[in-house]
C-alpha positions in Angstrom: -20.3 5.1 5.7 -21.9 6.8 2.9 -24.2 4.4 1.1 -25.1 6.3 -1.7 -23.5 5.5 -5.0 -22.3 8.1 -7.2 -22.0 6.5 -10.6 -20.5 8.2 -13.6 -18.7 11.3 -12.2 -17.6 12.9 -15.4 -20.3 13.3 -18.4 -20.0 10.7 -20.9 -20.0 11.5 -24.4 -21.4 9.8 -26.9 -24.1 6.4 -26.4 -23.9 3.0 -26.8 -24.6 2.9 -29.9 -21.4 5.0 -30.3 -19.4 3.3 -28.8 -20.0 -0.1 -30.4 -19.2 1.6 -33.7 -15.6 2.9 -32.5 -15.3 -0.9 -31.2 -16.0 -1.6 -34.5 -13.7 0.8 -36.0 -10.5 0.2 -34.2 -10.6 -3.7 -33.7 -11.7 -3.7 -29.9 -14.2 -5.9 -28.3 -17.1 -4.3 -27.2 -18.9 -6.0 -24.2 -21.9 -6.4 -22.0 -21.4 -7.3 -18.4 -23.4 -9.3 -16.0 -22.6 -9.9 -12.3 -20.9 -13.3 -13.2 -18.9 -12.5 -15.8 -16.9 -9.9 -13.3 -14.0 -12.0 -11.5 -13.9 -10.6 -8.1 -10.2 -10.7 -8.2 -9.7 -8.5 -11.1 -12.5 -5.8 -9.8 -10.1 -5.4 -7.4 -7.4 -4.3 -9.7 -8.3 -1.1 -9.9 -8.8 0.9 -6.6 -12.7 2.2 -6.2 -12.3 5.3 -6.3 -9.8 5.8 -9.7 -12.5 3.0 -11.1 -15.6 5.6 -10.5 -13.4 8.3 -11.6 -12.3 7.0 -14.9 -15.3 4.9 -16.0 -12.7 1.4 -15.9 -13.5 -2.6 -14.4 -11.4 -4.8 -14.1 -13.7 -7.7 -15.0 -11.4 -10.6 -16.0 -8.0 -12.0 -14.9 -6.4 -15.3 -16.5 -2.4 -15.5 -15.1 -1.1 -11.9 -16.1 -3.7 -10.9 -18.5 -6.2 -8.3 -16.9 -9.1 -7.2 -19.2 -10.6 -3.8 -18.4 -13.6 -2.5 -19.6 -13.8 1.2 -20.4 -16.3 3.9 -21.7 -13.6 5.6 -23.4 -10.8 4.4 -24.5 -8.4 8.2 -23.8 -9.0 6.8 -20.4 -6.5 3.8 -20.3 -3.7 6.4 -19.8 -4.6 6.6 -16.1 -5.0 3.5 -15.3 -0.9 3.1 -16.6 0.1 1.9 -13.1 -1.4 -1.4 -14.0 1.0 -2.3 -16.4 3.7 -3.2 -13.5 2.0 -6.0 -12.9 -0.5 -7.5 -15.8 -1.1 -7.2 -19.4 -4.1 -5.2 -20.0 -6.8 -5.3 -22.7 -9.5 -2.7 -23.3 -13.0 -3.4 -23.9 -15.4 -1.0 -24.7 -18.8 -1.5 -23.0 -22.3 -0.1 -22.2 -23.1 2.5 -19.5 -25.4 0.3 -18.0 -22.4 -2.7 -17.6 -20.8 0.1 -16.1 -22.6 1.2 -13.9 -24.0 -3.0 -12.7 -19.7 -3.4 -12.2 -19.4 -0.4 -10.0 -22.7 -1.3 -8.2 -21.3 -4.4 -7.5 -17.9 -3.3 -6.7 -19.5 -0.9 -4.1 -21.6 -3.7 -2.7 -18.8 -5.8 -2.1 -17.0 -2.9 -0.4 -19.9 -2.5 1.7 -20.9 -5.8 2.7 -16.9 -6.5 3.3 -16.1 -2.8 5.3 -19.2 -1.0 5.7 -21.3 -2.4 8.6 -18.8 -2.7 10.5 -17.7 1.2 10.1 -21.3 1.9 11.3 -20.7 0.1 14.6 -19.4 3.5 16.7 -18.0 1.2 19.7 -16.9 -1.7 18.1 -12.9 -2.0 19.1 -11.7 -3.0 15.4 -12.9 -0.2 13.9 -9.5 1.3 13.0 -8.7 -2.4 11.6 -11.3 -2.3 9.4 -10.8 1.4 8.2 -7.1 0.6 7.3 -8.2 -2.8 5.4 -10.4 -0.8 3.3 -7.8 2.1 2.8 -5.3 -0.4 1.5 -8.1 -2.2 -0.7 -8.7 1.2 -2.2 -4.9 1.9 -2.6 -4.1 4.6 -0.4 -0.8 5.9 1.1 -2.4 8.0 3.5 -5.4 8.3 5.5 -6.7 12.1 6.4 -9.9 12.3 9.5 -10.5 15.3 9.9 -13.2 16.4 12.8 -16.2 18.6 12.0 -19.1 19.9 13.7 -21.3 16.9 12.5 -18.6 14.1 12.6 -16.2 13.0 10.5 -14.6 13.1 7.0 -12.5 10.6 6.1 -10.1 11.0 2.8 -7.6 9.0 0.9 -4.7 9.9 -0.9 -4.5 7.6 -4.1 -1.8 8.3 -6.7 -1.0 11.1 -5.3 -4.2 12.8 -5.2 -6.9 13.6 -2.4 -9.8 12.0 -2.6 -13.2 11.8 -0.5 -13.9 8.4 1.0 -16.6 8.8 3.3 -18.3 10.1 6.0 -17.9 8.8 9.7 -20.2 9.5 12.7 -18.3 11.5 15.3 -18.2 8.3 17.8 -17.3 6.1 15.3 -14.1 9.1 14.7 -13.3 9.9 17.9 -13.2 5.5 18.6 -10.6 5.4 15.5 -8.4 8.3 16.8 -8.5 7.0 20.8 -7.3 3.4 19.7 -4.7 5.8 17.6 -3.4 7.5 20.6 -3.6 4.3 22.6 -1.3 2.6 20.0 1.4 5.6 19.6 1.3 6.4 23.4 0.1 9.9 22.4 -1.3 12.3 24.9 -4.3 14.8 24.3 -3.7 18.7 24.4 -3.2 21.7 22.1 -0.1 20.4 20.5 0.6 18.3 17.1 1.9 15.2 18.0 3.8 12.9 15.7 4.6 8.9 16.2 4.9 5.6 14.8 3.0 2.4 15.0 2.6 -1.0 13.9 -0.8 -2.6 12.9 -1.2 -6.5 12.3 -4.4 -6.7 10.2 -4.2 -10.7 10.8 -3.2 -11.5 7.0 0.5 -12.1 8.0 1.6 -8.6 6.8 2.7 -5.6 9.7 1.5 -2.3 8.5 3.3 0.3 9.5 2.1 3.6 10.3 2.9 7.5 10.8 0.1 8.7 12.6 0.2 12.9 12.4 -2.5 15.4 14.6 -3.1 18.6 14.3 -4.9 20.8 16.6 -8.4 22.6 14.6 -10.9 24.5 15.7 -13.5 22.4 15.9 -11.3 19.6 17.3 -8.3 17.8 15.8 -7.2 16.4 12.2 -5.1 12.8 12.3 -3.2 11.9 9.2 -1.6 8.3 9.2 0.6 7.5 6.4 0.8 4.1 5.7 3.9 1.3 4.4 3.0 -2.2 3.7 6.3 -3.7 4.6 7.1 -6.6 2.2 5.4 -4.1 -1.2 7.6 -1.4 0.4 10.9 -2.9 -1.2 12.4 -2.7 -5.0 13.0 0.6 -5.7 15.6 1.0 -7.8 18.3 4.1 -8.4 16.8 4.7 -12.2 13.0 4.1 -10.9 14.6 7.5 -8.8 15.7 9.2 -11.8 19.4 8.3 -11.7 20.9 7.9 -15.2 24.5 8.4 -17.0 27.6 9.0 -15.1 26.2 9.6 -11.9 24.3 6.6 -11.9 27.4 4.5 -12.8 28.9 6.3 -9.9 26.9 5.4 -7.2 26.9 1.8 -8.3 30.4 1.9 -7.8 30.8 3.5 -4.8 27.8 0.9 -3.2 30.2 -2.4 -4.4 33.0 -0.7 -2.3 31.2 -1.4 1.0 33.6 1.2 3.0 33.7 4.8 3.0 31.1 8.0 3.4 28.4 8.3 0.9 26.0 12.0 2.2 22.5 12.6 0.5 21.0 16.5 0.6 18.2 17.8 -0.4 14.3 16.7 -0.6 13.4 13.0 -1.4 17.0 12.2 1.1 14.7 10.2 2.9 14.0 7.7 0.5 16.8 7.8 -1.6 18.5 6.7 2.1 16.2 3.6 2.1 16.4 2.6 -1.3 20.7 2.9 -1.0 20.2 0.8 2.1 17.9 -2.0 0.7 20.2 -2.6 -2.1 23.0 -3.0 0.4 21.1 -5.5 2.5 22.5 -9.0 1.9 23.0 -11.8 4.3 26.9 -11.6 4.2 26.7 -8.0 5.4 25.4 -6.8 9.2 23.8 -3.2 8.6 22.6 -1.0 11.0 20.8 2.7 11.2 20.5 5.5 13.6 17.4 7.1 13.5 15.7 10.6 14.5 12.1 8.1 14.1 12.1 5.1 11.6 10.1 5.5 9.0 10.3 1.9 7.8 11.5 -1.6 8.9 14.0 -3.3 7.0 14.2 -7.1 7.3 17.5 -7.9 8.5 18.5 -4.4 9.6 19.3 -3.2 13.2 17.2 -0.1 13.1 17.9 2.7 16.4 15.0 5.3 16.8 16.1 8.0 19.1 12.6 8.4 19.8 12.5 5.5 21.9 16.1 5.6 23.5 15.9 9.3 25.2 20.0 9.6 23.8 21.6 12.0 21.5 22.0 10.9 18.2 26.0 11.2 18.8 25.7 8.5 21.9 23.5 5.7 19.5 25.6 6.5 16.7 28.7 5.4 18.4 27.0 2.8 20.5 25.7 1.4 16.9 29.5 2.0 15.4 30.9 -0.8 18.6 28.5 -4.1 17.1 30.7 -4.5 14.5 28.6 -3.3 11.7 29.2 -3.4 7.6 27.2 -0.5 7.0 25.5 2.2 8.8 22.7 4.7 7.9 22.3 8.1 9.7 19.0 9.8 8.6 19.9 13.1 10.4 23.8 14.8 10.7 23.3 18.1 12.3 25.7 18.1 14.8 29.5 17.9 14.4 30.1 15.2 16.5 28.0 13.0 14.6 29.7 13.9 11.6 33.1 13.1 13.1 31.8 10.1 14.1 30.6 9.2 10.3 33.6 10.4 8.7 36.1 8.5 11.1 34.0 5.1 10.4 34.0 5.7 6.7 37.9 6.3 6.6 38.5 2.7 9.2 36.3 0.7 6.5 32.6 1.1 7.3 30.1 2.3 4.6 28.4 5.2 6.4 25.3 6.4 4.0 24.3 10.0 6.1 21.2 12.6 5.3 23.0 15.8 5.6 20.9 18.7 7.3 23.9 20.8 6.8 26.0 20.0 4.0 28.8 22.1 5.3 29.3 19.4 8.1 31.1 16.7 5.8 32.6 18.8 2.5 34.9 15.7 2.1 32.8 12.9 1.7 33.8 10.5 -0.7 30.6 10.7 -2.9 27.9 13.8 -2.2 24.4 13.5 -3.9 22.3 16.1 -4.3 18.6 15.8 -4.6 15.5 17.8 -5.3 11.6 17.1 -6.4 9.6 18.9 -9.0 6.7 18.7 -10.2 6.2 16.0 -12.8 4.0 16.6 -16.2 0.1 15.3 -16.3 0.1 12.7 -19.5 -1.3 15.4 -21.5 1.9 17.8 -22.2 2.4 16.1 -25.0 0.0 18.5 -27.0 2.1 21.1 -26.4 6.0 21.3 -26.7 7.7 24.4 -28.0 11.3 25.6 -28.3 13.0 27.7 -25.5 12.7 31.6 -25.7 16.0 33.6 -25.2 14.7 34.7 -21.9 14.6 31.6 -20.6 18.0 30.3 -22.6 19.8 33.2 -20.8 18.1 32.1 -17.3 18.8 28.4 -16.8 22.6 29.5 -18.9 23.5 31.0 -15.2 23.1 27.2 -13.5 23.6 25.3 -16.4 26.1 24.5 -19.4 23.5 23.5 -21.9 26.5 21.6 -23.9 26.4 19.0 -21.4 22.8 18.4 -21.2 22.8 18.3 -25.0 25.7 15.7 -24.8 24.3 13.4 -22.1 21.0 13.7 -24.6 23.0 12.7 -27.4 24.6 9.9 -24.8 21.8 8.0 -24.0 20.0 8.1 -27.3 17.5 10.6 -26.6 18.0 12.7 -29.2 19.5 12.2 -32.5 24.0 12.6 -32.8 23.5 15.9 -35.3 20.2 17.5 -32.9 21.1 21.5 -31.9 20.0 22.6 -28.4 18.3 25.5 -30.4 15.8 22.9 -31.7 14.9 21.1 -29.1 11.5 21.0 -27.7 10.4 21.2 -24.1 6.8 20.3 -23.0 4.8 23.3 -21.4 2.1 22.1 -18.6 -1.8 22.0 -19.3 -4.8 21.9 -16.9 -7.3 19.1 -17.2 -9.3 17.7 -14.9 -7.3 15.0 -14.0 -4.7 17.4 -12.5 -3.6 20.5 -10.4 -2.8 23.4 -13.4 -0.8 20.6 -15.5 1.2 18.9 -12.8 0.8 15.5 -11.3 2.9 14.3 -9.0 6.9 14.5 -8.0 9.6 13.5 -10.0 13.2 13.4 -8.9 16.6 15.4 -9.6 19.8 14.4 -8.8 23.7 15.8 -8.7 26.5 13.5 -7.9 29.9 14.5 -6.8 33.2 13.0 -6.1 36.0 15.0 -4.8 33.7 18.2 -4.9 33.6 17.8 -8.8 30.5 17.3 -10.2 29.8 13.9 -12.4 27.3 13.8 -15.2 24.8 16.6 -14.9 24.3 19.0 -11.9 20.9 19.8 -10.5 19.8 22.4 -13.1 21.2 20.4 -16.2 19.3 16.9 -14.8 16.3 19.4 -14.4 16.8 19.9 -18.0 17.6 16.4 -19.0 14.6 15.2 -17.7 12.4 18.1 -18.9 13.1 17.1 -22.6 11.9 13.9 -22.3 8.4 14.9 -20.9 8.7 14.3 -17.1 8.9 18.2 -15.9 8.7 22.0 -17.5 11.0 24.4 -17.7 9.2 26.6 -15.3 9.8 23.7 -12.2 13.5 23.4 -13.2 13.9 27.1 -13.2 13.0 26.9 -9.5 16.1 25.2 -8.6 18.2 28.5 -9.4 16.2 30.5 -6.6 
């Protein structure tokens, strides 16, 4: 594990003496920090690596209240995730508090994961590599093999970021109890599977565990779901808004019929539909091409494991009497017989279409799509759209009806004109990749093959007013 720290990544402008006076200034505290003044609990907070890469400690946590102690203040809007869960107050403090917090942050990483990294034959070495990956906040783990061993990364918030370096036992110990796990063989082939990992804490991990062939020997990528944080998402927290939104929420208290989803993001848009339909009075199943995640309660079938067509579990599934049933995969017209004959005899069938011209007729269709969403910084920039552009996005889109659902939901004023609006244009920083960080989603709901609310290109719109997309992503949905 790589031992040396790496304090202040980005140059920090100004002194001390600087900052007290801004403190000063704007009504903040400014603070010094010993060891015990920082609450182990709130260190925590903030994952390592977004702490070292924003200058930001947690350093104090009484009930909901988390205070934070910055460099620079411009640097609170990255740590925005926070505010799901605590109240947070900025302190401005010395470089050298800093630095002692992130020295003793790193300690207790070390002293808690490190050695036992460094032990190449140890058997819980993929335990303790996946406890430090969730401490840190990471939905996926990438080792990738070199000639001189290992190098692990984390993706945290959507972004790639180094971890650390491990031997090439101490790898190739990691990837074998993998394999052993998944029941995955060796060879010249990617391999994909799914496994379940008890850390001993009383929460399963579940894990998609990807390899890929290289030339100097093999990449593994394990995605990773902590079950019981996995639930809550919501159809707004998805982007759903207006009509539509209203829409679905009907069709989901009718518990009967056939509800498809199309597009990118169909995969979670299928789980989320499905948690909200979980309730004890209701029995609901799913058929499966490879579950990506449990759900308490459910009666999950992964084709993976049974060897049958998805048309033979599907109607196996359809004979225990369920309430509702997802289908993560139609591709095949008996399966969507199969799903439009249990909609119409009073089943609630939620299917992932991989060909939407298999069930025209459902009762509700939803569209979806991702684009890119804005870094925090577009809002130095807006402009109004060019003619060009106008004319474009006119050829997928009644701007009328993006103006009116504007006007709607009280996002712009009752008397605004589409030919004043202004739309955000991305900028670069060093935060992000050309302006962009992150997915946001886009959604079109029909009924009857008549579109409710906003199609694809008009919620691209929408949502590019308020800040959360350009116009350049949205005009990718009419290509």
């Amino acid at each position: 594990m790589e031992r040396e720290i790496r304090w202040l990544k980005r140059e920090v402008l100004g002194d001390d003496d600087q900052r007290h006076s801004l403190a000063h200034q704007l009504g903040v505290p400014f603070i010094t920090l010993a060891h015990s003044d920082i609450a182990l609990e709130a260190l925590l907070a903030i994952p390592e690596p977004l702490a070292r890469e924003y200058n930001a400690v947690g350093y104090a946590l009484n009930g909901h209240t988390l205070e934070v102690a910055l460099l620079n203040l411009d640097d609170m809007e990255h740590l925005g995730f926070l505010e799901a869960r605590y109240r947070v107050l900025p302190r401005l403090t010395t470089a050298d508090s800093l630095r002692g917090a992130l020295r003793h942050y790193q300690r207790h990483l070390y002293q808690t994961y490190g050695s036992a990294l460094e032990r190449e034959e140890s058997p819980n070495l993929l335990d303790t590599l996946l406890r430090h990956a969730l401490a840190a906040g990471a939905s996926d783990v990438h080792l990738e093999q070199g000639a001189e061993g290992f190098l692990i990364r984390y993706r945290i918030r959507g972004v790639l970021r180094d971890a650390m370096a491990l031997s090439g036992a101490a790898g190739k110990n990691i990837m074998s109890t993998l394999r052993g796990l998944a029941g995955l063989s060796g060879g010249a082939l990617p391999h994909e599977a799914r496994v379940r990992v008890d850390l001993g804490y009383g929460e399963d991990i579940a894990v998609r565990v990807s390899t890929v062939p290289l030339l100097q020997g093999e990449k593994m990528v394990m995605s990773i779901v902590r079950e019981k944080a996995r639930r809550g998402y919501t159809l707004e927290g998805l982007g759903f808004h207006g009509e539509a939104l209203e829409r679905v929420h009907r069709s989901l208290l009718r518990r009967s019929g056939l509800i498809t989803i199309a597009g990118p993001g169909s995969s979670t848009l299928l789980y989320t539909l499905l948690d909200m339909l979980n309730t004890p009075e209701c029995s609901v199943a799913t058929v499966e091409r490879a579950v990506a995640h449990t759900l308490p309660r459910v009666a999950q079938a992964d084709l993976g494991q049974t060897g049958l067509s998805m048309g033979a579990v599907l109607r196996g599934v359809l004979r225990s009497d369920p309430d509702i049933v997802g289908v993560d995969s139609v591709g095949e017209q008996e399966v969507a017989v199969l799903a439009a004959a249990a909609g119409k005899r009073g089943v609630l069938v939620v299917a992932v279409l991989d060909d939407a011209l298999l069930l025209p007729n459902a009762d509700v269709s939803i569209k979806t799509a991702l684009l890119r969403k804005l870094c925090s910084k577009h809002f130095l920039d807006t402009r109004k759209l060019t003619r060009l552009e106008s004319d474009t996005l006119e050829s997928g889109a009644q701007c009328a009806r993006v103006l009116g659902a504007l006007k709607e939901e009280g996002r712009v004023a009752k008397d605004a004109q589409w030919k004043d609006l202004q739309f955000p244009r991305a900028i670069g920083c060093s935060e992000c990749e050309g302006g962009y960080n992150g997915l946001i989603g886009i959604q079109e709901v029909s009924v009857g093959g008549e579109v409710l609310g906003l199609n694809l290109v008009e919620d691209g719109l929408f949502k590019a007013h308020q800040g959360l997309t350009d116009i350049k992503e949205v005009e990718k949905l009419l290509f």
